[in-house]
N, C-alpha and C positions, 0 to 999 in steps of 0.2 A: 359590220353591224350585226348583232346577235339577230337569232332566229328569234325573237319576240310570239308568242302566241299561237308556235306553228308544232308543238310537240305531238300534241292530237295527232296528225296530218304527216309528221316526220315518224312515226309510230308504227302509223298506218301503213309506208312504202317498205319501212324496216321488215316489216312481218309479209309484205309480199314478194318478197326477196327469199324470205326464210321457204315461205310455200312452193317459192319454184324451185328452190335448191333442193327441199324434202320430198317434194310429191312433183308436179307436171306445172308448163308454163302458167303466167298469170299477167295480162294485160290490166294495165290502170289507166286511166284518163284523168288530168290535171288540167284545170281548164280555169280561167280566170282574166281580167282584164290586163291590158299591156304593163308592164313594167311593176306586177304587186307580187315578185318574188317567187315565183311557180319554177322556175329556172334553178335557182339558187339552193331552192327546198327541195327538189329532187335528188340534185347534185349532193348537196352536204349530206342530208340521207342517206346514200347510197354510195356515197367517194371508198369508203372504207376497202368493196370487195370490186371484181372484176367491172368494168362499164365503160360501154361504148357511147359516143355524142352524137346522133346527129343534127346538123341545124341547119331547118330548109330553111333557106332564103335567100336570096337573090343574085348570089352565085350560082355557077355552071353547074350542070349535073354529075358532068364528068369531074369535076376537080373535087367536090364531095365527096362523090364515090372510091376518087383514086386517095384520099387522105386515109377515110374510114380503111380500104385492101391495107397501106402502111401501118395505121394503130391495129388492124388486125394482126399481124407478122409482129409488131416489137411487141405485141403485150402475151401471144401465144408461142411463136415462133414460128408459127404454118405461112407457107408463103400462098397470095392468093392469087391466081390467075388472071391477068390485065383482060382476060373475056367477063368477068364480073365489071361490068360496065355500066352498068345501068340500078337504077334505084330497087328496080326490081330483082334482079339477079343478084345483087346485094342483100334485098330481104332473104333473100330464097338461101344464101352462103350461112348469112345470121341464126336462122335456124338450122341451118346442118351442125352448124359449130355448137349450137347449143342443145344436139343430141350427144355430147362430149362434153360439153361443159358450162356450167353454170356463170351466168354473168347479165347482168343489169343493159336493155339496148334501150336509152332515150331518143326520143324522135321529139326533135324540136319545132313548135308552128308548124304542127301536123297539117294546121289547115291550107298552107301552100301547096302541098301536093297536088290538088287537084289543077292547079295553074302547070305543073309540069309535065304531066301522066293523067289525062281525063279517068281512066279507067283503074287508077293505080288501088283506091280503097278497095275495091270487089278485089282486086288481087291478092292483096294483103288479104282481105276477108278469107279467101281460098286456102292461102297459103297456110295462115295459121289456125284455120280449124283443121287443116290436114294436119301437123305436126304440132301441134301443141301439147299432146298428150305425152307424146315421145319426147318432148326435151325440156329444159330446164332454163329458157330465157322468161327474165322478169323486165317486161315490154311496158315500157311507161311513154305513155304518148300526151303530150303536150299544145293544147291550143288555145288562141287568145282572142276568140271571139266568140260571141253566144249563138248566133246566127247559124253560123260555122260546126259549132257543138251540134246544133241541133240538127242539119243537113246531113251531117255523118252519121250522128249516135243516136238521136232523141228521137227521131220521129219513126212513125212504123215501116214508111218504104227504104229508110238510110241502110247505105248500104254497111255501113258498122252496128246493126241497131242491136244490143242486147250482147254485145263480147263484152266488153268490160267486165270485169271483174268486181272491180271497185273505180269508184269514181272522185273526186277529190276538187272544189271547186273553193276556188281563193280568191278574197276581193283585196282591193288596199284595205294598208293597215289603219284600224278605229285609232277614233279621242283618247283614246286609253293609253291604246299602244306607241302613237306618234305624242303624248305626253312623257309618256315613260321613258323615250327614246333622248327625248329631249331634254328632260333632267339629270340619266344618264352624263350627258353629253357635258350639259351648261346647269350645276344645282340651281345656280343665282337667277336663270331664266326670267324673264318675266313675260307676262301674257302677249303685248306688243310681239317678242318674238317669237310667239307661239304662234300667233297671228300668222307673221312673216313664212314662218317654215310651210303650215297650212294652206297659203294660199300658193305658192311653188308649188309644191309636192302633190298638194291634195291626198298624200297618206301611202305615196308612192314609193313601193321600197327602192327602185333603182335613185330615185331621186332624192330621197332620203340620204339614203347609204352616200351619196356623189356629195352632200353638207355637211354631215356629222363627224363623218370617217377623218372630215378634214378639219373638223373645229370650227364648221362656218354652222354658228346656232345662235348669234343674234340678228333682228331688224336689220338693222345696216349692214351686214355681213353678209346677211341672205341677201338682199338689190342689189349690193355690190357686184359678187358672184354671178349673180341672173345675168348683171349690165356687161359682164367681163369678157372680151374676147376670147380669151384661153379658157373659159369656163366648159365651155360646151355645149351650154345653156341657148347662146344665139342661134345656132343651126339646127336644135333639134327639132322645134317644130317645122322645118321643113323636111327633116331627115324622117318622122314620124309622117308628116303626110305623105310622102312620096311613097314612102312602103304601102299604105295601108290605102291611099288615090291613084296614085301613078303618074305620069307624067302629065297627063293630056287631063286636068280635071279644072277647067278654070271654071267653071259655074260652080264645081262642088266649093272650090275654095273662097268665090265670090259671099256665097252664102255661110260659111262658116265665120269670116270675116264679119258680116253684116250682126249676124246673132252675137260673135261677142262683141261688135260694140252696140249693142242695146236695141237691133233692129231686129225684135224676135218673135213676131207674126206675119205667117204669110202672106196676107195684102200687102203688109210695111215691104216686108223682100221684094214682093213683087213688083211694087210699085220704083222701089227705088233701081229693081233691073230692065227697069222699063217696059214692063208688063210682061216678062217672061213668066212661064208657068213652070212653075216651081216644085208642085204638089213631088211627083217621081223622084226629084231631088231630094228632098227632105226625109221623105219617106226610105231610102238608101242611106240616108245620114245617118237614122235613128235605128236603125235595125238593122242592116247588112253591116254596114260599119263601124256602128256603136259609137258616132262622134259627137250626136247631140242627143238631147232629152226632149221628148214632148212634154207640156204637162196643161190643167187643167185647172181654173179656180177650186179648189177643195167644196165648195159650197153653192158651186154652180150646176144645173141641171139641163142649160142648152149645151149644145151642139156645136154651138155656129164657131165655124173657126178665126171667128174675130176675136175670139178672146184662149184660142191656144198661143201659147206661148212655147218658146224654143229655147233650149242652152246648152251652151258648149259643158260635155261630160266631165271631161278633162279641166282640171284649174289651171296644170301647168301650161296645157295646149289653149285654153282661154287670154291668159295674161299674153302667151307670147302674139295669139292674134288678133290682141287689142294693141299690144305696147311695140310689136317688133313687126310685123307683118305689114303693117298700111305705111312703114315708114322704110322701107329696101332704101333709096336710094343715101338718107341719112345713115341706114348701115352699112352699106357697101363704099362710105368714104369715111365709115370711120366714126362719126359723132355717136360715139356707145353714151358718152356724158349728156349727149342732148336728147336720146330717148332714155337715160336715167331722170334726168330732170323732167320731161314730159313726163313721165310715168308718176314720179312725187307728185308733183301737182293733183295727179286725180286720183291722188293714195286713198282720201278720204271713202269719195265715194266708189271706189274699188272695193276700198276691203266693209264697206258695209255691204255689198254683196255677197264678198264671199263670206262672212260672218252667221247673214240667212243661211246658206248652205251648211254652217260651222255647228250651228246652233239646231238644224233640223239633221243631220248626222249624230249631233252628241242626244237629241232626243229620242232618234230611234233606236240608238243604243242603249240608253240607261232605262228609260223610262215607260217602259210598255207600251208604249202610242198603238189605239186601235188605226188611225187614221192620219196623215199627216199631210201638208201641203199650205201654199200660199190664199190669197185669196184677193179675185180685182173684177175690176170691171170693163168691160168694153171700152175701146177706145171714144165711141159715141154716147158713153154715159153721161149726161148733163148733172148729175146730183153734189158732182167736185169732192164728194169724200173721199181719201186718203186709199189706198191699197191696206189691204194688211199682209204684212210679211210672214208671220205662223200661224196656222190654229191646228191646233193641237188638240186630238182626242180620245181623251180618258178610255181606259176598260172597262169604268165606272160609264155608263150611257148619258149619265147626266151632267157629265163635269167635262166642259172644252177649256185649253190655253189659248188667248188670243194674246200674242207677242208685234210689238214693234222692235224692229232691230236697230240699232244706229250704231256708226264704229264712236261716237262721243255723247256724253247722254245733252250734251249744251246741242246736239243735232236733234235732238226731239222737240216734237212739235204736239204738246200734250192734249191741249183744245180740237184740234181735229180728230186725233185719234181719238178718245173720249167719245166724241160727237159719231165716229165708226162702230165703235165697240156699241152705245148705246142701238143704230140702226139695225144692227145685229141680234141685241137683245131683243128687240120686238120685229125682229123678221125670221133668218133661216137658223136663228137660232135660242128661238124663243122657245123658255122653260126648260135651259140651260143652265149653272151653275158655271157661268165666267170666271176664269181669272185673269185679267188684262193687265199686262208686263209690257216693262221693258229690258231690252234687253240690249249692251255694251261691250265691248274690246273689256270692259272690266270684269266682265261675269263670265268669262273662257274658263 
């Protein structure tokens, strides 16, 4: 799959290659969510000249170390001593070799380190303000979580704070880009499978790339694939939890379950885990691990956590722990065709969720939005008005979008909404210039 959108960014590593090869080393930080391509953009970037891989995760330290001593030896010739044994005597070899010679060191899921070597960042910190002057590696370090970013790099006590050089931060790919990909791919496309791709992928390049590359870019094509044992599709959400939870996390995966099937207030969780308290949990969900979103009525000015709501960040990791997750034992005999079928049946009101998300993504891309978000009311609201799914707001102070979404417009219910939109006008958004839409699978 081409580099879409990334030339900025493959530009940027180009020219810090150039800087350590002419003048003294230069660390970059590439930092972005799981699977949007930060890997891939490095690598094609940089493949051209000298470069080393590393990729912490979940393998031994020793069998890293001893591959990295063998691509040392076939791509230099220097044989390296089996006493470089460790992560750290490897960095410490890395920069010797690159008082000699110029050559690209990637460190993958930098943020694992700290699970291997408590102390291993102040190390590195050491190592490379001592010899960085003297040699000529161009040090690209890689991680995939924000959290994580900020414990090393961002904040004033981290113990990386302020090496960088440059820094390089990648989301998944926009509306734009997963159209273009898609046209590319399928000219005759229509919005249904635009639909489709969007609500898999969520703009994910690894996942992306695993559809397209293959020809899989319609509706049907994409469920198929999702439902497919050979796909890969089935396992990954637990192969994606395990790394990022670990083995021993059943409350964490209780409650991520619960949020995507539609239980996403803490009272609701709590109540249904029978009064566990939950707070610590969620709050590790949302910020340590970046696997869900809090968020808040756009238009509301309490507090009270009756009306936060929660969602899984991931769309891919969403479907699979609505459609594949509460149902293990029909997967593990096999019935792929009877959580395809379960899954169609509730296509409808699936993909008018993920459409809100489709539609407030293509809005904060295109459209200057000062402000964005949903808007509802407590579950104890007696008034029976309708939620509203966008409002949207202008740069202009006085113009809001208030949008209903529905994946078919024969799903709108016009008299209620109306009857919302109007409560609005003469409450938190009186002396406003509305425009009240809707909004369809037709208007992608």
């Amino acid at each position: 799959m081409k580099l879409i959108s990334r030339d900025s960014e493959s530009k940027l590593l180009e020219r810090q290659f150039w800087l350590a090869s002419t003048k003294s080393g230069r660390m970059t930080l590439v930092s972005g969510p799981r699977f949007s391509g930060k890997t891939t953009l490095v690598v094609r970037s940089l493949q051209d000249a000298l470069l080393f891989y590393l990729g912490i995760g979940s393998r031994a330290e020793a069998m890293i170390v001893s591959e990295c001593r063998d691509a040392i030896q076939k791509a230099t010739g220097e044989s390296v001593s089996k006493t470089v044994n460790t992560y750290r005597k490897l960095f410490d070899y890395f920069l010797y070799l690159g008082s000699r010679v110029t050559f690209s060191l990637v460190i993958d899921d930098f943020q694992e380190f700290r699970k291997k070597d408590s102390g291993i960042y102040e190390y590195i910190r050491d190592s490379w303000m001592r010899s960085r002057r003297s040699g000529h590696v161009n040090l690209v370090l890689i991680c995939s979580n924000q959290a994580a970013v900020d414990t090393i790099f961002t904040q004033e006590d981290a113990p990386m704070h302020g090496l960088p050089d440059q820094e390089i931060r990648l989301g998944n790919l926009g509306i734009r880009e997963i159209k273009s990909l898609l046209l590319d791919a399928n000219p005759s496309c229509t919005n249904e499978d635009l639909l489709a791709i969007y609500m898999v992928t969520g703009g994910s390049c690894r996942y992306l790339s695993s559809l397209l590359e293959d020809g899989i870019c319609t509706k049907e094509a994409v469920i198929d694939r999702f439902f497919s044992p050979d796909s890969g599709f089935m396992n990954e959400g637990e192969t994606v939890l395990d790394r990022i939870l670990g083995k021993n996390s059943e409350m964490y995966r209780s409650i991520l379950q619960l949020i995507a099937s539609g239980v996403d207030s803490q009272p609701e969780i709590e109540e249904r885990l029978s009064g566990a308290i939950t707070g610590g949990h969620l709050a590790k969900l949302e910020t340590d691990y970046e696997l869900v979103t809090k968020s808040r009525p756009v238009l509301a000015g309490s507090k009270s956590r009756n009306v936060v709501r929660y969602e899984i960040t991931d769309l891919f990791l969403w479907l699979w722990l609505k459609y594949i997750s509460p149902f293990q034992s029909i997967f593990y005999k096999g019935g792929f065709d009877t959580l395809k079928t379960n899954m169609l049946q509730d296509y409808p009101a699936h993909a008018k969720q993920v459409l809100v998300r489709y539609f407030m993504h293509k809005f904060a891309e295109e459209n200057g939005i000062r402000e964005l978000g949903g808007d509802w009311a407590s579950k104890k609201d007696k008034s029976g008005l309708p939620d509203v799914d966008i409002v949207a707001f202008s740069p202009k102070k006085d113009k809001v979008l208030v949008c209903d979404v529905e994946y078919s417009v024969e799903g709108f219910k016009k008299e209620p909404f109306l009857e919302k939109v109007d409560s609005l006008r003469n409450g938190p958004l009186k002396g406003y210039d509305i425009d009240a839409r809707l909004f369809s699978v037709a208007d992608m």
